[in-house]
C-alpha positions as CSV (number, residue, x, y, z in Angstrom):
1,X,23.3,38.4,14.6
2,X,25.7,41.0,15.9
3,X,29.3,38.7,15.8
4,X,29.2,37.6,12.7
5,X,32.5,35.6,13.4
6,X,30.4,33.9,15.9
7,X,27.9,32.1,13.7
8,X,27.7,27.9,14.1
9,X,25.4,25.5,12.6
10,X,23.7,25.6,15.9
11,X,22.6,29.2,15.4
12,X,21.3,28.8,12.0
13,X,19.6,25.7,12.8
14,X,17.4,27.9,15.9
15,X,16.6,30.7,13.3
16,X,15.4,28.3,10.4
17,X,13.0,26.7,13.4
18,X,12.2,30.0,14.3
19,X,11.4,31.4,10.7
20,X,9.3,28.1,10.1
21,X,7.6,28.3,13.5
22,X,6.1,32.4,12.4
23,X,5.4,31.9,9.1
24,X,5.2,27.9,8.3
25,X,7.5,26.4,6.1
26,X,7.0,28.2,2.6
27,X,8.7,31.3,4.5
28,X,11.7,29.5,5.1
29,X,14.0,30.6,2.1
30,X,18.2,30.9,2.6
31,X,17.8,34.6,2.1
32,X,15.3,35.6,4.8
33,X,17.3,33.2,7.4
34,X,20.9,35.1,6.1
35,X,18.2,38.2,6.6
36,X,17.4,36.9,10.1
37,X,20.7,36.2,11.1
38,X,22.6,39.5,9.8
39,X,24.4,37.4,7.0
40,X,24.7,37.3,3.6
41,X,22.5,33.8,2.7
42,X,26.3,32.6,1.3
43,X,27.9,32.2,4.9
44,X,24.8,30.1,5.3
45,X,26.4,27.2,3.2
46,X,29.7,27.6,6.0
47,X,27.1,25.7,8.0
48,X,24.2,23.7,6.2
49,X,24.9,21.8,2.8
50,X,22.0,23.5,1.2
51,X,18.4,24.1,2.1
52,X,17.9,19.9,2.7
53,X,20.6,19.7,4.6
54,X,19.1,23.0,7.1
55,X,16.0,21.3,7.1
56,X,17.1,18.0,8.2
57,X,18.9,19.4,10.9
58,X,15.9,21.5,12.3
59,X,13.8,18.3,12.5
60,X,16.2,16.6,14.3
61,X,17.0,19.5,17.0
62,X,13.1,19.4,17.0
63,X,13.5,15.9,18.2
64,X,15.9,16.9,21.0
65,X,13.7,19.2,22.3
66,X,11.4,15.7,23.0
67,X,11.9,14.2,26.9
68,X,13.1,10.7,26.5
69,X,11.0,7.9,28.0
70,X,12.3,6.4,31.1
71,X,10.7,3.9,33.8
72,X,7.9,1.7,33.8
73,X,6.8,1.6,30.4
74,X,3.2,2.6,30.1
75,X,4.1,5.7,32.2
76,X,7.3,6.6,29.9
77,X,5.1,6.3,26.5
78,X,2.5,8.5,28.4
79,X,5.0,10.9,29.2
80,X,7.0,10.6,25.7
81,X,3.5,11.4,24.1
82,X,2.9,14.8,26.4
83,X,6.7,15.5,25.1
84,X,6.1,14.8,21.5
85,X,2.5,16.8,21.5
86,X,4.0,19.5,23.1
87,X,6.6,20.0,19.9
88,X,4.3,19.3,17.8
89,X,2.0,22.4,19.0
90,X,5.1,24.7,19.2
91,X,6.4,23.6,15.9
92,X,3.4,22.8,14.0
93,X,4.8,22.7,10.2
94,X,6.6,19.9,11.5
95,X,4.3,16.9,11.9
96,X,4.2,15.7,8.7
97,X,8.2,15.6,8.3
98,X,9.1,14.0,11.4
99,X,9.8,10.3,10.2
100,X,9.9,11.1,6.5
101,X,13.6,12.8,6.5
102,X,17.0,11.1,6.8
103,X,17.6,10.9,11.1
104,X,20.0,12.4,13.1
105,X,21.8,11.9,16.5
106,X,18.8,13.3,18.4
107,X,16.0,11.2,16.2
108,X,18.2,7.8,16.2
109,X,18.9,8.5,19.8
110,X,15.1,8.9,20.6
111,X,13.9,6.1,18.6
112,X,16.7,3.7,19.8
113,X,15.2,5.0,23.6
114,X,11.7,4.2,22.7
115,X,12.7,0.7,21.6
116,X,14.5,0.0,24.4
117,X,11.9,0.9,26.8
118,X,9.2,-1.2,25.2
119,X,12.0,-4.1,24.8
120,X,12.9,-3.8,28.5
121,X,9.2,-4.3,29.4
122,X,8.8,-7.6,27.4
123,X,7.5,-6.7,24.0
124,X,8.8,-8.9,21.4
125,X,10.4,-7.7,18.9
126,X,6.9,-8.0,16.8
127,X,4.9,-6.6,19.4
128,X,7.6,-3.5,19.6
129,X,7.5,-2.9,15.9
130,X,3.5,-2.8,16.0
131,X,3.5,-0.4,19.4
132,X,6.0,2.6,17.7
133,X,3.6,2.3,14.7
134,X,0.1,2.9,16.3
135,X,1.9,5.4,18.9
136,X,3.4,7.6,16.6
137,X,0.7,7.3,14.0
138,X,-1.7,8.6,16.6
139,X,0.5,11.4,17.6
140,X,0.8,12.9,14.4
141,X,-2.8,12.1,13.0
142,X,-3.8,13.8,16.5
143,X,-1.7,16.9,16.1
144,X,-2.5,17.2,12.3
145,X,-6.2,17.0,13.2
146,X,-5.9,19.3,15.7
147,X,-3.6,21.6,13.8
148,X,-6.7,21.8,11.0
149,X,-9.4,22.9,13.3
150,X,-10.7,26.4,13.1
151,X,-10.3,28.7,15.7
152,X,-13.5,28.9,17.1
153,X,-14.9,25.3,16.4
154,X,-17.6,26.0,18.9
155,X,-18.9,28.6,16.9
156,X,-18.5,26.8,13.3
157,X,-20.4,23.5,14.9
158,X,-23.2,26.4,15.6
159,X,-23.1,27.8,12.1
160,X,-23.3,24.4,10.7
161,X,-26.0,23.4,13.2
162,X,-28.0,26.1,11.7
163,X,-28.2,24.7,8.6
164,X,-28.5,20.9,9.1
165,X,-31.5,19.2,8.2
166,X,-31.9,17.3,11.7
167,X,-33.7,14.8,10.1
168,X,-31.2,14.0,8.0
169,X,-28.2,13.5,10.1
170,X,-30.2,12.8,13.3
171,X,-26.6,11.1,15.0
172,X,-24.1,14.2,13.7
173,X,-26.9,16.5,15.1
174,X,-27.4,14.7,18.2
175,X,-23.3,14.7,18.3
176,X,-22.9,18.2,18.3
177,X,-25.7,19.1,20.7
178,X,-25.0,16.8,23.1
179,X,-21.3,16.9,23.4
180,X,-19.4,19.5,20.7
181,X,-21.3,22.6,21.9
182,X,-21.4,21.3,25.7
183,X,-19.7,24.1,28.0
184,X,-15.9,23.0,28.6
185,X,-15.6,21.1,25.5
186,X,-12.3,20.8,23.7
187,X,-11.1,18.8,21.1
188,X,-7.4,18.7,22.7
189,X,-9.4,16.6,25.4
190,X,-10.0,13.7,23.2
191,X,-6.1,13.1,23.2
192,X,-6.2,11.3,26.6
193,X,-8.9,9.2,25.7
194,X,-7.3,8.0,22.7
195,X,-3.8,7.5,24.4
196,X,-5.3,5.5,27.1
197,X,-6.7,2.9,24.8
198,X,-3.9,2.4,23.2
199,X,-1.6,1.9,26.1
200,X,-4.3,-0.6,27.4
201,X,-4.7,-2.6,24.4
202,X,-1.1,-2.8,24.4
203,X,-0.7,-4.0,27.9
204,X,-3.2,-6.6,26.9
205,X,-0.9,-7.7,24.0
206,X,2.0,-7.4,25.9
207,X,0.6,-10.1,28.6
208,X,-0.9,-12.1,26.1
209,X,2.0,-12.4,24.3
């Protein structure tokens, strides 16, 4: 940073999600963000408590960046999910810390949001509870998944294929002939899918209820 007098929390929080976003987490030490931000790591601590205190912060500017849900309900948590996948594939060291660090404004704010829209639509408190579990769980299983495929799974379904005995795993062959090496095929694509039958089932429950 050029004005050093100009440094705020805000600023340091943008370059640790930054440092994090190149390099993944493990490159995220006080020195390389002072480094980053033309500081000595020591004016860091004007800022952030220590390193826990930078990372909890991140997360929860993370969780800013996430649209709130608003209106009917099944179209909000449809639209919430595109938000939250979408940060999740821009900040992808970060799906596996999302509910596991102390919250913020911006998390307590988007939970409390969430809640609120699924309460407003008639889920029970119950009901409620169960729906923020499956969602989220799917989100981040979905985006770890995803985050762990190879580059070119096309072309690693083909290696493999190359040396499966077909007689063996007739249904994993038949899997990946049929549909995995298909023209067009994505994995992203199964997201939909999934999020669909879960909204449905919980329409079901919801009426039901």
């Amino acid at each position: 940073m050029s004005d050093r007098g100009k440094l705020t929390r805000d600023h340091v929080l943008r370059a640790g999600i930054a440092l994090a976003d190149a390099g993944g987490l493990a490159s995220l030490t006080m020195r390389k963000l002072g480094v980053e931000l033309g500081v000595e790591a020591m004016s860091l601590y004007n800022h952030v408590a220590n390193k826990e205190d930078l990372l909890d912060g991140m997360i929860d500017m993370i969780f800013g960046e996430i649209a709130l849900p608003t209106g009917e309900w099944k179209s909000a948590m449809r639209s919430r999910a595109g938000s939250v996948r979408a940060a999740l594939a821009t900040h992808r060291w970060v799906a596996g810390l999302m509910d596991s660090r102390p919250p913020g404004p911006a998390t307590l704010r988007h939970h409390d949001t969430v809640i609120g829209t699924l309460r407003a639509a008639g889920f029970s408190i119950e009901l409620t509870a169960h729906a923020f579990a499956v969602l989220d769980s799917y989100l981040y299983g979905f985006a770890l998944q995803e985050a762990g495929l190879p580059d070119e799974p096309a072309q690693v379904a083909q290696d493999v294929l190359a040396h499966l005995p077909a007689a063996e795993y007739p249904h994993l062959t038949e899997l990946t002939v049929n549909h995995v090496l298909r023209p067009g095929y994505a994995f992203g694509d199964e997201f939909d899918f999934g999020l669909d039958l879960i909204l449905d089932g919980l329409e079901r429950a919801r009426r039901s209820a």
